[in-house]
C-alpha positions in Angstrom: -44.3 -39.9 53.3 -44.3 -44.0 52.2 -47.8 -45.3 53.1 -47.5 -49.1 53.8 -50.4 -51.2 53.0 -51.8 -54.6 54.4 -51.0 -57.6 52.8 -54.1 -59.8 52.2 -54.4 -62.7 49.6 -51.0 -61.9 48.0 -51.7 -58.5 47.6 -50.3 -55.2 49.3 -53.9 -53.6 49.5 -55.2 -50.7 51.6 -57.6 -51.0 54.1 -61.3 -50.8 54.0 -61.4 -48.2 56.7 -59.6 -45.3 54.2 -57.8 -44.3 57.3 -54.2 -44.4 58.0 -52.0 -43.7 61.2 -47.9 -43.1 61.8 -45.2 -44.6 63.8 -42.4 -43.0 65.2 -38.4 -43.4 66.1 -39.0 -43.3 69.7 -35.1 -41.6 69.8 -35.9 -38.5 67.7 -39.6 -38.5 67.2 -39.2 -38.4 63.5 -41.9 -40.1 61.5 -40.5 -43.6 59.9 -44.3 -44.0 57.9 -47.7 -44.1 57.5 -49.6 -47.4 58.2 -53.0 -48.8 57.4 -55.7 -48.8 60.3 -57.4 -52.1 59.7 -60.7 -52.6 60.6 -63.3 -55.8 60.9 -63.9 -55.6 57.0 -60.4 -56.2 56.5 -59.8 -59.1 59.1 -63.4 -61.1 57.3 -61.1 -60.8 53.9 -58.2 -62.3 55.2 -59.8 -65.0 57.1 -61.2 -65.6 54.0 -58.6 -65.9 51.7 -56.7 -68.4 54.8 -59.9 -71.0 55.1 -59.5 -71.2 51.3 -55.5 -71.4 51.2 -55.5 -73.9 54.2 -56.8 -76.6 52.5 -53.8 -76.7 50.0 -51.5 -75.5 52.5 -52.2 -78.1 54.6 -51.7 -81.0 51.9 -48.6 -80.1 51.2 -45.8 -82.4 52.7 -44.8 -81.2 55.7 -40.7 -81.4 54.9 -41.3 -79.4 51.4 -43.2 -76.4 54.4 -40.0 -76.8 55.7 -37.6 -75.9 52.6 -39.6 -72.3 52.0 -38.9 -71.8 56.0 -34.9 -73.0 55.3 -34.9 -70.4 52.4 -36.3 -68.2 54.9 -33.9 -68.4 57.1 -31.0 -67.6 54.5 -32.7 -64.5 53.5 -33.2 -63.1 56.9 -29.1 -64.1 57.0 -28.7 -61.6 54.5 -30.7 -59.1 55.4 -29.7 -59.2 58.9 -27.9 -55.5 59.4 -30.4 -54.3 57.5 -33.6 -55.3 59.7 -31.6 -54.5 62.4 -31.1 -51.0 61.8 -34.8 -50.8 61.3 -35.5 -52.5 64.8 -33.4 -49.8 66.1 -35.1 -46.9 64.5 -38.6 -48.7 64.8 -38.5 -49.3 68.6 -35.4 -47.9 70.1 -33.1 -51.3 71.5 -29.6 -50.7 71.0 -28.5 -52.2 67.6 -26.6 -54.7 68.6 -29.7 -55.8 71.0 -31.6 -55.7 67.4 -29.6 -57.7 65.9 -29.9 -60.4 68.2 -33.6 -59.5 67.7 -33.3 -61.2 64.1 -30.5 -63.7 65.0 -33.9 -65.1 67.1 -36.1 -64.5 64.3 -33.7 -66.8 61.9 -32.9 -69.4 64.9 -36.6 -70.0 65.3 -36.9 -70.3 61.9 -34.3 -72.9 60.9 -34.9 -75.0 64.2 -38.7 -74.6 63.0 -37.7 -76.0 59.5 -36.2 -78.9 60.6 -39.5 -80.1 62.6 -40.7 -80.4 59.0 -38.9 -83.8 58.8 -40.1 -84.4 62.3 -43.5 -83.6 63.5 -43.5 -86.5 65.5 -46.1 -88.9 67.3 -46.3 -91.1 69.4 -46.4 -95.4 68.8 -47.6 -97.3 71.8 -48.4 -101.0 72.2 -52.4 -101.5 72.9 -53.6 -103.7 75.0 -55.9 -106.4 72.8 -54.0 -107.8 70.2 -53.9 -107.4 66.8 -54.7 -104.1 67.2 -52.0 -101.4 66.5 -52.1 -97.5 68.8 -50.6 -94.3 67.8 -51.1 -90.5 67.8 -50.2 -87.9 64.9 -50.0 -84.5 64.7 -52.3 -82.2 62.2 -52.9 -78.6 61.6 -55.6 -76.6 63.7 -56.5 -73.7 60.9 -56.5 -70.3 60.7 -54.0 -69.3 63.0 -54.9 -65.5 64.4 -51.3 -64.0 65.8 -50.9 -60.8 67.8 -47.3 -59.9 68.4 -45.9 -56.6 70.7 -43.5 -53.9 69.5 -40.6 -54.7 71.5 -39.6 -57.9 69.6 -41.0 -56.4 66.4 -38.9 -59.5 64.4 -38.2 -62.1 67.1 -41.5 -62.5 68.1 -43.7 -63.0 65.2 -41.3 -65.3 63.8 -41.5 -67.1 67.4 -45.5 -67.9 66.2 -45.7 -67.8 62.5 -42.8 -70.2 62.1 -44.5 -72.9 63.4 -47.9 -72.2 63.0 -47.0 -72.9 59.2 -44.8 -75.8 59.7 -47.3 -77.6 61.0 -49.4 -76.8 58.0 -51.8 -73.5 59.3 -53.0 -70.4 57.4 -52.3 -67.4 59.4 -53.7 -63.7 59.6 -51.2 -61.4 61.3 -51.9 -58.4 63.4 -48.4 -56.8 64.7 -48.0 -53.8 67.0 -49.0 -50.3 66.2 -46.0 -49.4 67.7 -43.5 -51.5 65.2 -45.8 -52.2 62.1 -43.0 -51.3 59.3 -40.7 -54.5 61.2 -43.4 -56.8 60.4 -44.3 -55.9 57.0 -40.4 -56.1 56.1 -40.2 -59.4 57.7 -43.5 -60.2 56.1 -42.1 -59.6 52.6 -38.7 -61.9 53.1 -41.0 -64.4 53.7 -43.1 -63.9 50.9 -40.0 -64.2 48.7 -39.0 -67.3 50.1 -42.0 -68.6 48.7 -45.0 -69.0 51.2 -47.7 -69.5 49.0 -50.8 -67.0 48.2 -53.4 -66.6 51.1 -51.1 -68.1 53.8 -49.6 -65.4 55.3 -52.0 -62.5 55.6 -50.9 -59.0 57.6 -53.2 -56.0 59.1 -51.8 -53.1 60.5 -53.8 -51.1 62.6 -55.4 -51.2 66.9 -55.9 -53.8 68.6 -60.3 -52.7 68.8 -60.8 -52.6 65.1 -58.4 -55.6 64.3 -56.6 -57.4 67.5 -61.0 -57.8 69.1 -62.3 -59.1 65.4 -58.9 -61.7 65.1 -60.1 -62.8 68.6 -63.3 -62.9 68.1 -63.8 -64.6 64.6 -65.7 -67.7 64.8 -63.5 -68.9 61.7 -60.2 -68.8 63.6 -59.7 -71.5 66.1 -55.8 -70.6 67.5 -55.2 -67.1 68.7 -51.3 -66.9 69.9 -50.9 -63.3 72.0 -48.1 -61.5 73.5 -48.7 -58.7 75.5 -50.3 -57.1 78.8 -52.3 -59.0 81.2 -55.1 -57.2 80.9 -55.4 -57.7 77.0 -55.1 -61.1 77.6 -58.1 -61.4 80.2 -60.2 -60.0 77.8 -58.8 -62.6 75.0 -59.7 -65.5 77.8 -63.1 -63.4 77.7 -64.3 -62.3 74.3 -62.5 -65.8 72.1 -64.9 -67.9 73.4 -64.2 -72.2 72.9 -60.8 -71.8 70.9 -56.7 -73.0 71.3 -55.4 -69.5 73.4 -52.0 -68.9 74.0 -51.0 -66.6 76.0 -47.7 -64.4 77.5 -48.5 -61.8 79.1 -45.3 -60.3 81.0 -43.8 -60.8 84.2 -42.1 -59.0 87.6 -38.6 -61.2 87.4 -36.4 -61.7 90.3 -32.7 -62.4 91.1 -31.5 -64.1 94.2 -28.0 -62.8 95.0 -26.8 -65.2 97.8 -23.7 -64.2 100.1 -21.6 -66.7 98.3 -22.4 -64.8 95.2 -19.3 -64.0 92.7 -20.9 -60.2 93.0 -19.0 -58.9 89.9 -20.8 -61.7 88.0 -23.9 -61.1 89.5 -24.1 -57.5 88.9 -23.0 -58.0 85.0 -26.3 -60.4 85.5 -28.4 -57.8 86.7 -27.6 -54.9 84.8 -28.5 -56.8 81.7 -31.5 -58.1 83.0 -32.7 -54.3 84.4 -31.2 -52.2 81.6 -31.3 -53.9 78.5 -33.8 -53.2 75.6 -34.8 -50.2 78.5 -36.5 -52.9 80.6 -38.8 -53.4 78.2 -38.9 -57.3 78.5 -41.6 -59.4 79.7 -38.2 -61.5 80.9 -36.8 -58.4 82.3 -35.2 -58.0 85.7 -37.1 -55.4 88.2 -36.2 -57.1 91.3 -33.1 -58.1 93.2 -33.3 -59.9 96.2 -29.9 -59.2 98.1 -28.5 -61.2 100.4 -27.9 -58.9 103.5 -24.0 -59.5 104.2 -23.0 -58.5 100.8 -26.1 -56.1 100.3 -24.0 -52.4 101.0 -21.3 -53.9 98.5 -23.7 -54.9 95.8 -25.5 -51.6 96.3 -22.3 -49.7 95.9 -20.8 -51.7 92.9 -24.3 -51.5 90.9 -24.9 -47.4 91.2 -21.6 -47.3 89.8 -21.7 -48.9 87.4 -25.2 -48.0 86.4 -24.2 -44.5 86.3 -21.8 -45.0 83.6 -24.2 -46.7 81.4 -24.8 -43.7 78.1 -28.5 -43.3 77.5 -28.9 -42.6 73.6 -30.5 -43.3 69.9 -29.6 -47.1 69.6 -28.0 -46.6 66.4 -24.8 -45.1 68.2 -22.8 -47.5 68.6 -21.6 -45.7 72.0 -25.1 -46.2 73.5 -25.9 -48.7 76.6 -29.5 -47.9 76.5 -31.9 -46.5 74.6 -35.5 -44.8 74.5 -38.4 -46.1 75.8 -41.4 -46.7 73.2 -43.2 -43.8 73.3 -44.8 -41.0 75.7 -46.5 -43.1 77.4 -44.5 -45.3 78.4 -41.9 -42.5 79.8 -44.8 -41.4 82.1 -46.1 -44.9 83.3 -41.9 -45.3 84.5 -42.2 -42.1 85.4 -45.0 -42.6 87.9 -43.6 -45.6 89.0 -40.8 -43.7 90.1 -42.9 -41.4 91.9 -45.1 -44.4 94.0 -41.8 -46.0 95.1 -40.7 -42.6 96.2 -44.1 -42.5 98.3 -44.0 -45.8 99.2 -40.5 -45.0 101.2 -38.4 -46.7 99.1 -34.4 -45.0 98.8 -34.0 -43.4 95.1 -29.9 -44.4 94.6 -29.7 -43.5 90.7 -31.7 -42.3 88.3 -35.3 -41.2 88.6 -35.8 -38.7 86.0 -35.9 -38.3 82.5 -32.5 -36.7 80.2 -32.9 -33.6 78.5 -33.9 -33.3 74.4 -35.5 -35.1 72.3 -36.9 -38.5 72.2 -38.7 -41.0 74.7 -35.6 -41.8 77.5 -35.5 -42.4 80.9 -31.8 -43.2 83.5 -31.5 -46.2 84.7 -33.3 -46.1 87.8 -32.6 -48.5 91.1 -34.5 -48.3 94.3 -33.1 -49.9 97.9 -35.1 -50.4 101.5 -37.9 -52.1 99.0 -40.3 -54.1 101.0 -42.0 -57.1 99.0 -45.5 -55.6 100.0 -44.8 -52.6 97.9 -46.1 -51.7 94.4 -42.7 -51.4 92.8 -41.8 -54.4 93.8 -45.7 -56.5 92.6 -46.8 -54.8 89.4 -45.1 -54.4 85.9 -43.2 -51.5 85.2 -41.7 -52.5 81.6 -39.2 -49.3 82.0 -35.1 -49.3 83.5 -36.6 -49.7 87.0 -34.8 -51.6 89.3 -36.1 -53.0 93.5 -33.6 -54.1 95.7 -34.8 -56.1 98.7 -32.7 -57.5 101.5 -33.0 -61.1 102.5 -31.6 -62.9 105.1 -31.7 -66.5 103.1 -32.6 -68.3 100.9 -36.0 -69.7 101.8 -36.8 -65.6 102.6 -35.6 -64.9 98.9 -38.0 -67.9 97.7 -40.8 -66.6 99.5 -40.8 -63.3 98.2 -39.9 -64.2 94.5 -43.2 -66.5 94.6 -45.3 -63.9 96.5 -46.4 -62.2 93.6 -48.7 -62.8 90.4 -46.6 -63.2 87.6 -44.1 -66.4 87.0 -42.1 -65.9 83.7 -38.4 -65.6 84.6 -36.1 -66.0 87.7 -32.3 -66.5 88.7 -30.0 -67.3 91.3 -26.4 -66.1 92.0 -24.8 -68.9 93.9 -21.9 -71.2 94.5 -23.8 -73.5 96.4 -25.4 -76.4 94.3 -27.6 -77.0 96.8 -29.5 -73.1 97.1 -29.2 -73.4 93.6 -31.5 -77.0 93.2 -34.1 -75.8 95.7 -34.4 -72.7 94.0 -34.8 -74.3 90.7 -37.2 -77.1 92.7 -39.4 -74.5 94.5 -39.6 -71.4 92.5 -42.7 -70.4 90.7 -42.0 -69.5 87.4 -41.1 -71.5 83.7 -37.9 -70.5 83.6 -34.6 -70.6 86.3 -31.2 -69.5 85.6 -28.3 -70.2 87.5 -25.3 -67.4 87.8 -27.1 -65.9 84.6 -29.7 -63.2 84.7 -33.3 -63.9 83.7 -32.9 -62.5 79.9 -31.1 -65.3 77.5 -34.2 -68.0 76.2 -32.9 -70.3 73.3 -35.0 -70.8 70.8 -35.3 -75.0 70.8 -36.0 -74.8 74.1 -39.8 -73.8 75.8 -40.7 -70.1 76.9 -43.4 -69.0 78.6 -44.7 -69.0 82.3 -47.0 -69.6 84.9 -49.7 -68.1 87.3 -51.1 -64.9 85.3 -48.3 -64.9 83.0 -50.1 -66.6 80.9 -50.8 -70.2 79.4 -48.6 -70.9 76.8 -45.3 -72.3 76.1 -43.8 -70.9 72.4 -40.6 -72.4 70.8 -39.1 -76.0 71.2 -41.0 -79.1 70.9 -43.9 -77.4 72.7 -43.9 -74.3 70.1 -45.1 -77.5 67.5 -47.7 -78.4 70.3 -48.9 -74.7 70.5 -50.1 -74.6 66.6 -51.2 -78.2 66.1 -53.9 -80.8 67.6 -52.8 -84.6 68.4 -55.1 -87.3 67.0 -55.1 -90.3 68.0 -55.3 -93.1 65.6 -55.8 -97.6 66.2 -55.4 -100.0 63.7 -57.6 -103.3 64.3 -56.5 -106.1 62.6 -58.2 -108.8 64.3 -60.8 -108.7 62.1 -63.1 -109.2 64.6 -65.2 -106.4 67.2 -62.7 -106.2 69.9 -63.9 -103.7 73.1 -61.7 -102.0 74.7 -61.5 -102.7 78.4 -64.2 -105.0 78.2 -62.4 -108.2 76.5 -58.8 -107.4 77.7 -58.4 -110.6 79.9 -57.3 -109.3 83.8 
């Protein structure tokens, strides 16, 4: 079996710990490797070797940052299929799911590339004279990046990207369940040329290297992806530091009765049953409008019955496995409280027979908005259907719960479609598309206890740097602010 090792200070180096663990291809349960299990000692060495490799890092024109990242970007291009195929094995999606997994990785990092000839302030006039106002932006530090297993490529490249565009250091812990991802994606960038110390990587659980990333009082950004709970205790245990955070969601489509339901349904089967559900963007409710609710029912079971549930790398498959066991029995008992709860089973429900992690695509109808299925993550192919009567109804209910990541409305009527987009709680609407689809120049992230952060776009540069704010007095005489400026 290939052990992997961490990658500290431009070395591949095993941990300090002496103790390993193994991931698994959640489709046949076959070991894919053996992985470090980082510890504290490991984290202080890395943080270490970033402090010192900031310095130079940070010196170095912004634009020239941006020509390893371009170089990046064409070797990811290349390697493409390849990294896809190991998505696939690594966590399960569908390959050609994975593959748009690394189209996002090399988007984010060409877009990311190009704010190396922007990083762009701000000129404003002051108000003395002779005296000249404007901001810049500059590098926090040691970035400390957590990423989940079901963007194993996507992701980190959604954080380390710009964290060292803007000029950072980073140490890089990715998910236990998809290490061997981020190690290959680790390398590529290595060979592009990111210099010694810079890019740092440690395998292992998130209480012997996630807790010591957060908790290091020589990292001052910590970037997180993952549950809600994890990231309370970030908020927590970090203490005064730059946090971002995205920590999932319960998305929600509107179907109206002007719907085009065929659309709509294409919409929703996506949202519920791609990558398995497991999205934070991922749709687990559907909000029906109740004159065309029996016909959407009837059209969706049908067509969610002919979805094939299989390994990803078949190019026959739909869906694929789930991430692991435990995963299959938190969908599992989902299934089981919506069942209790009164809710109608109309497909799915159970798990396939053989090997491997799956679970049908499961959809629920009579779902009341008070009910668990319809409030708390699931992250598995569990779908709510709720009636409405209109739109403000639908509104209500979409907002009535804690998260705010995604939403989306089926309608032909500009005007439902503007006051959903004016008065629904969550950082990103579609209209006649389903919740899944982000681009990478453009912001992601949430609201409410989604999290804090916004990744990607303009405001993925804001995420990894600080604005300082610079005047110019040219008088050449003490001017005071607020006090001499003649009213």
């Amino acid at each position: 079996m290939i052990i992997h090792k961490n990658f500290i200070d431009g070395k591949w180096v095993k941990s300090s710990s002496g103790k390993t663990f193994e991931s698994i291809n959640p489709a046949t349960g076959k070991t894919i490797g053996c992985f470090q299990s980082g510890n504290e000692r490991d984290v202080n060495n890395a943080v270490l070797v970033a402090e010192t490799a900031f310095k130079k890092w940070s010196d170095v024109p912004a634009p020239k940052r941006g020509e390893i990242l371009f170089h990046a970007a064409h070797l990811l291009r290349k390697e493409k299929e390849r990294l896809a195929q190991l998505v696939t094995k690594e966590m399960g999606k569908v390959v050609y799911e994975a593959r748009g997994d690394v189209q996002e990785a090399i988007d984010i990092t060409e877009y990311m590339a190009g704010e190396g000839r922007r990083l762009f302030g701000h000129t404003t006039k002051s108000e003395l004279r002779d005296k000249f106002a404007m901001t810049i932006k500059r590098p926090v530090g040691v970035c400390g990046l957590i990423s989940p297993w079901n963007f194993p490529i996507a992701i980190p490249a959604w954080k380390i990207m710009p964290a060292l565009i803007c000029g950072n250091t980073v140490v890089f812990k990715p998910a236990s369940d998809a290490p061997l991802s981020a190690i290959e994606f680790v390398k590529i960038l290595i060979k592009a040329g990111v210099p010694k110390g810079v890019l740092n990587l440690i395998t292992g659980p998130g209480s012997t290297v996630g807790m010591p990333i957060v908790k290091h009082k020589k990292i001052p950004c910590i970037s997180f992806t993952g549950s809600r709970e994890t990231g309370e205790t970030i908020l927590k245990e970090a203490g005064v530091k730059k946090i971002g955070l995205e920590l999932g969601g319960k998305n929600g489509i509107i179907i109206m009765d002007d719907a085009d339901l065929n659309l709509a349904i294409d919409g929703v089967l996506w949202g519920a049953f791609g990558t398995t559900g497991q999205r934070c963007t991922a749709t687990s409710r559907a909000m029906v409008h109740r004159k065309v609710k029996r016909k959407f029912e009837r059209k969706l079971v049908d067509r969610t019955k002919k979805l094939r549930v299989d390994n990803g790398l078949k190019s026959s498959t739909d869906v694929g496995p789930l991430i692991n066991l435990s995963a299959v029995e938190k969908t599992h008992m989902y299934v089981d409280i919506g069942r209790f709860e009164g809710a109608k089973l109309l497909c799915g429900g159970e798990r396939p027979k053989g090997k491997g992690f799956f679970y049908k695509p499961t959809i629920f109808t009579n779902v009341t908005s008070d009910m668990r299925i319809a409030k708390e993550e699931i992250f598995g192919p569990v779908l709510s259907i709720i009636e409405i009567k209109n739109l403000d109804e639908a509104i209500d209910i979409m907002n009535g719960i804690e998260y705010g990541l995604s939403s989306a409305i089926y309608t032909k009527n500009m005007k439902n479609a503007f006051n959903a987009i004016d008065r629904i709680e969550t950082g990103l609407t579609y209209v006649n598309s389903s919740t899944i689809g982000s681009e990478v120049h453009l912001p992601f992230g949430g609201v409410k206890k989604t999290g804090s952060t916004r990744e990607a776009g303009i405001e993925g540069i804001n995420e990894f740097s600080e604005t300082k704010t610079v005047y110019f007095d040219y008088s050449g005489r003490l001017q005071k602010a607020q006090i001499d400026v003649v009213r």
